[in-house]
N, C-alpha and C positions, 0 to 999 in steps of 0.2 A: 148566333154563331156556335157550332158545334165545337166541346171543348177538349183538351187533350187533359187523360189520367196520369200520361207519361210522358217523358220526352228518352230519345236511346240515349246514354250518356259514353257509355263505352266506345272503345276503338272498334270493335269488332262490330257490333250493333252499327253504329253509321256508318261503318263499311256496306255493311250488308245493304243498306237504306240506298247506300249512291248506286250500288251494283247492281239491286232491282228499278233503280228508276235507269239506270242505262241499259238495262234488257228493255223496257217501255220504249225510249227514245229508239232502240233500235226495231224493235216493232211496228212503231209510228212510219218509219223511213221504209219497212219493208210494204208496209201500207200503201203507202202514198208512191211508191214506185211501181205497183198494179197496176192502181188508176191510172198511172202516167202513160203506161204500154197501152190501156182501153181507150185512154183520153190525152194526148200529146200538148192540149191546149191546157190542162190542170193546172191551176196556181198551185205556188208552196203555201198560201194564206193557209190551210185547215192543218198542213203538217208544223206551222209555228205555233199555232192554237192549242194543239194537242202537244207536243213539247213543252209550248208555256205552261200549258195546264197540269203536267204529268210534274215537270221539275219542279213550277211553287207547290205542286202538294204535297211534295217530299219534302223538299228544305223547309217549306214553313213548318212541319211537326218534328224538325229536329233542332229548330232555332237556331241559335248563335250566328257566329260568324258565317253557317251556311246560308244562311238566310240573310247575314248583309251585306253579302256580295250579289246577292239578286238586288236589293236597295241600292246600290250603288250602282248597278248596270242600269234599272231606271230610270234612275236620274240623266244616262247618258246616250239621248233621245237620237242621236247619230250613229251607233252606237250598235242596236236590236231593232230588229221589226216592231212593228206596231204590236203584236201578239202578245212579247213578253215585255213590253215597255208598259203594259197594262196591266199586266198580272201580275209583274214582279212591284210595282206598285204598291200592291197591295200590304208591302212587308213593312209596308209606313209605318201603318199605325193600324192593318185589320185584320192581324194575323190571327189564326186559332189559340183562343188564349188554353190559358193553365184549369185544370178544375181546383175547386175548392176545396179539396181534402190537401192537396199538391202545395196551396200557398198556404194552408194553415201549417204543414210541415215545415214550411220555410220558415215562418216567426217562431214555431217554438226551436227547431236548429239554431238559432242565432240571436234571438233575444230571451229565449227557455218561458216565453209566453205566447199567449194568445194575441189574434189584434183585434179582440176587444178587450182586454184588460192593457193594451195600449192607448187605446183610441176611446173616442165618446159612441162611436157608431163604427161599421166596417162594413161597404159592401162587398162581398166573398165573388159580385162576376165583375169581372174586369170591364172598365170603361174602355179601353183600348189595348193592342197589344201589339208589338213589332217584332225587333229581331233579335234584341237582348233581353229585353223584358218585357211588363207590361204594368198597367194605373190602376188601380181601384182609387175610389171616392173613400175619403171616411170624412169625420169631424171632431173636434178636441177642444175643449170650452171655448165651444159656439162659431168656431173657425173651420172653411170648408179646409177640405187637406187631399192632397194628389199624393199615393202611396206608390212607389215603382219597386217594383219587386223583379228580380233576376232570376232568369230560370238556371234549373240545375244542370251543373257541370258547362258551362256554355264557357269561362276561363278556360277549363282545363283539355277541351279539345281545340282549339282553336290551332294548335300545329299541325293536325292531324289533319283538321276538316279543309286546310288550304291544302294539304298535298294532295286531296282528293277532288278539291275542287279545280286544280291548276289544269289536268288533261282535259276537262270537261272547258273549262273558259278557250284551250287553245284551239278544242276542235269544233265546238259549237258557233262560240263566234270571231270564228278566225284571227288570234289575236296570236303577236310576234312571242316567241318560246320567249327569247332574251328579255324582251319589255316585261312580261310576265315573272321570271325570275327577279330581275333587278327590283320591284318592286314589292315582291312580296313581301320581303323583309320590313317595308315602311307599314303595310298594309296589316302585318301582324303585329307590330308594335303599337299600332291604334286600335286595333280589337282589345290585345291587353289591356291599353288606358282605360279604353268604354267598359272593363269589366271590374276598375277598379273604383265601385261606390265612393271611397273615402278620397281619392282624388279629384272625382266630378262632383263633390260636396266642395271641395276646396274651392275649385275652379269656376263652379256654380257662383258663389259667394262672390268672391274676386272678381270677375267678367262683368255679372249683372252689377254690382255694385259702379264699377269705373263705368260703364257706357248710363246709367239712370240718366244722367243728365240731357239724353240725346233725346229731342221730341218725338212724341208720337209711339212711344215703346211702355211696355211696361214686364217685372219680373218677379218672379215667386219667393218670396223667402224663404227660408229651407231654415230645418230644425236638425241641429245636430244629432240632440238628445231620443232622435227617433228612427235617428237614419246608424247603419254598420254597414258591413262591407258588402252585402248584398239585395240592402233594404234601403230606399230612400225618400225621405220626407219633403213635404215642400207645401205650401200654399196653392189651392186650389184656381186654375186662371179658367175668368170664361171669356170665349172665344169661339167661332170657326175654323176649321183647317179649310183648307183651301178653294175643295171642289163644293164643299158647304156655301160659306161663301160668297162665291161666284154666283150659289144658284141664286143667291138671293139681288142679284140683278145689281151689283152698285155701283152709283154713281162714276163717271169719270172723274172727278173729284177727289171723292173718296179712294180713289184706284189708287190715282197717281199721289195721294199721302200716306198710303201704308206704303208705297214703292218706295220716294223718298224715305222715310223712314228705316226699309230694312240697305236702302242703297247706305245711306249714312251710317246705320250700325255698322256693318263692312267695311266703311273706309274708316273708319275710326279706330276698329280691332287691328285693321293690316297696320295702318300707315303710322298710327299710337301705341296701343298695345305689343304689337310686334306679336300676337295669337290670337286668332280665330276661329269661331265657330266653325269646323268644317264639316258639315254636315248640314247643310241650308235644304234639306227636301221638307217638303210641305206639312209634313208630320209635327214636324219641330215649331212652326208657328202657327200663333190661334190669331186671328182679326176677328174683326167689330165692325159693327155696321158705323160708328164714330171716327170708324180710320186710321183706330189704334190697334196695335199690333201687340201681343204678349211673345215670350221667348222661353222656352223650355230647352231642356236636354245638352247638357253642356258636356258629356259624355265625351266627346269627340273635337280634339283641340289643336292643333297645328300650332306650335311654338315656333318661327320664323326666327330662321338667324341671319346675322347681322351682312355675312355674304351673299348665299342666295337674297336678301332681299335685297340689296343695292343693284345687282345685278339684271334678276329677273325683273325690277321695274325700273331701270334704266330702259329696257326692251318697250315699254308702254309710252316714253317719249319719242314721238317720231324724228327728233330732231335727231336720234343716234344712229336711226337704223339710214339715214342719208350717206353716212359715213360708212362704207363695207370694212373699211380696216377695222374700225370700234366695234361695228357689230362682229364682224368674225371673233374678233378676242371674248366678247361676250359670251358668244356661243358656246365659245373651245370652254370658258368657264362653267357654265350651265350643262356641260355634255352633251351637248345639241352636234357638236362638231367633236372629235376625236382624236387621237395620236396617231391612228392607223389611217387615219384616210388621206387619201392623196390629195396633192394642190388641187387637182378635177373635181374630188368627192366633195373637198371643202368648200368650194365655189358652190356646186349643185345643194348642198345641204342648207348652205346659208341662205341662198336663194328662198327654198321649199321654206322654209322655218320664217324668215321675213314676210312672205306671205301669209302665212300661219299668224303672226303676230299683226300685221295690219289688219287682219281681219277682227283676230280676237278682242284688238286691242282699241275697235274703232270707238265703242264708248267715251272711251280715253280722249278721243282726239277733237268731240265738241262739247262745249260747255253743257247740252241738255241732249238726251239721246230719246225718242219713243221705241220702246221694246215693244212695241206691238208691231214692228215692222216685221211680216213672216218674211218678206224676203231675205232680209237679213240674217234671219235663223237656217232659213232652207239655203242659202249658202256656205256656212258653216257644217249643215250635213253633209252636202255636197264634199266640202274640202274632207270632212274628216273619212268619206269614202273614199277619194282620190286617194289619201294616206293607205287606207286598210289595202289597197292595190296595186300600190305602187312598188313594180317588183326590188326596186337599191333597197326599201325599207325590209319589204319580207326578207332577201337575201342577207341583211345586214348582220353580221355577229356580233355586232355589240348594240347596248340597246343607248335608246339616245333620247336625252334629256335629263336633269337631275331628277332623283327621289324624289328631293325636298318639294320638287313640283307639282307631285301630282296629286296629293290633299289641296292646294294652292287653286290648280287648274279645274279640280272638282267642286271647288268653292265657289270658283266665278262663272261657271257652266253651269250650276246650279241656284247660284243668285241670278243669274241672264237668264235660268228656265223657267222658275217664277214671277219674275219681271213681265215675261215674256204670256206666260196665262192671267196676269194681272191687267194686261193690256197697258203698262205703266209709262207715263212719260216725266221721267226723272230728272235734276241737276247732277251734273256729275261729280261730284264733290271730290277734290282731290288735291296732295301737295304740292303746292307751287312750284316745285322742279320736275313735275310730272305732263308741267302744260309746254307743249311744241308752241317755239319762238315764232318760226315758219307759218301753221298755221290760223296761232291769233292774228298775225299781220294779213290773212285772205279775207 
């Protein structure tokens, strides 16, 4: 993989970065609207190709936060075409890493050494690379060691690079201005975290330590003494990511005990913990052909409070949503439902969103679910394009649903989109006030 000398760090430099890839984009469209006047039958298949292709080649050579809002659109397969559902993919874990002169710069900036007068060995090309950093191998008496190194300046743009990426999310893929505003705020508060080393050391420690006990997992120990604010240590895990894998053909068996497994980590962090891993795309875990699963990247953590959660999983009992009075107040609590909307809107809204949650929520509602069912997924696409079209919601001036959700809602879209490639048929492991009265008794 060919490596970057640089990345732009400045304002004006990623400026320039976004403004030449949207003279591209707009080239592509003048493109493909030729062929359309020659040929009337033309798919948009080659203009999302070219698109996809043009924006990952830009955002992955500028990393940061540019690049993990394509990660995050990925993961949300209702969401994008197949084009960029593919390519942005890529910002998992294959991005163009760093050169070698670039990371040696980093350990002498921050540790005023080399990393080999850190390390017993140091390989200088990256085993993988994403969207904030990326891994070298090294080893340190006689210990493998996974090195993550942050690329430069990726904290200090991260206000900049969402203002530039917000016209580009609302006109590409149609998404509500107001949804987009209200959440940006949650979304740069978590870039922040993922760039604060010395807090995803914390967190690292703390998380992996309370879930050991859960079968079927396993986690990195992490070295204080080696890790600072933009360098981080850990124990080397082997494993496959995901499309690895897969190729290697395993077992039904085997499927459905990594699934339980990462289903269980999940329920454990929400329902115990009260913080989550949020950030479940396939990059983040390694399997085994054993069935065991490792866990990396703690980067990215959703601290649930005590309101939003009573609330938004109260909504995962179907016994409440029976009840339109309960659930309306629900809603009006979660921002699903508003001040400004009239008894009409409030009926229609509670409606849409009741739907929305029996579907999401259908896991929830028997004791073992198979994620291998595509029909079940390809209705979920379906609903979540009914939404992107639905004209009360584009019209709506305020945007609807809590904050605190939508790290939450990307957790569980993204645990159900793995599940879902895993072909997994899992226990649904959950708190006893979470199981409907109604339909244990069917």
């Amino acid at each position: 993989m060919k490596e970057q000398n640089s990345i732009p760090t400045s304002k004006v430099a990623r400026a320039t970065k976004f403004v030449k890839t949207g003279v591209k984009i707009g080239g592509n469209y003048l493109k493909h609207n030729v062929k359309k006047m020659i040929d009337p039958t033309i798919s948009r298949d080659e203009l999302h190709q070219d698109n996809a292709t043009d924006i990952y080649s830009s955002l992955s050579e500028m990393k940061g936060s540019a690049l993990k809002v394509t990660q995050m659109l990925s993961m949300d397969k209702g969401m994008l075409p197949r084009a960029y559902r593919e390519k942005f993919a890529m910002s998992q874990y294959s991005a163009p890493p760093l050169s070698g002169p670039l990371v040696m710069k980093t350990f002498k900036k921050y540790f005023g050494k080399s990393p080999l007068e850190l390390y017993d060995t140091f390989e200088i090309n990256a085993s993988n690379a994403a969207s904030i950093g990326q891994v070298h191998k090294a080893t340190k008496n006689g210990k493998s060691l996974a090195v993550k190194i942050q690329y430069p300046g990726v904290s200090e743009s991260i206000g900049s690079d969402l203002k530039m990426i917000r016209p580009i999310a609302i006109a590409m893929f149609g998404l509500n201005e107001n949804d987009v505003d209200r959440y940006m705020g949650e979304v740069a508060e978590k870039l922040i975290e993922e760039t604060d080393y010395f807090l995803e050391l914390k967190r690292s420690v703390e998380i992996s330590e309370a879930c050991a006990h859960l079968n079927g997992l396993f986690f990195p120990k992490y070295y204080p003494e080696l890790s600072c604010e933009k360098i981080l240590t850990m124990d080397w895990l082997d494993g496959l990511h995901l499309n690895e894998f897969l190729k290697t053909n395993p077992s039904q068996e085997i499927r459905n005990q990594i699934g339980q497994a990462l289903w269980d980590f999940y329920d454990f962090q929400i329902h115990t913990l009260r913080q989550v891993h949020a950030d479940p795309h396939p990059g983040n875990f390694l399997m085994t052909k054993e069935g065991t699963m490792g866990v990396i990247d703690f980067g990215c953590i959703k601290v649930i409070n005590d309101e939003f959660y009573d609330n938004y999983f109260a909504l995962l009992n179907f016994d409440n949503l029976d009840d339109n009075e309960k659930t309306e107040e629900i809603f009006k609590k979660l921002d699903f439902i508003t001040k400004v909307d009239s008894p009409k809107e409030a009926v229609f809204f509670r409606d849409l969103f009741k739907e929305m949650i029996f579907l999401l929520g259908k896991p929830f509602a028997v004791e073992e679910f198979d994620f291998a069912d595509d029909n079940y997924f390809e209705s979920i696409y379906l609903y979540a394009e009914k939404l992107q079209n639905l004209e009360e919601l584009k019209s709506s001036k305020v945007a609807r649903g809590s904050q605190h959700g939508l790290y939450i809602n990307r957790t569980y879209f993204g645990l159900y989109s793995i599940l879902n490639e895993l072909r997994a048929k899992v226990t649904t492991t959950r708190p006893e006030w979470l199981r409907s009265q109604a339909l244990s008794l069917c």
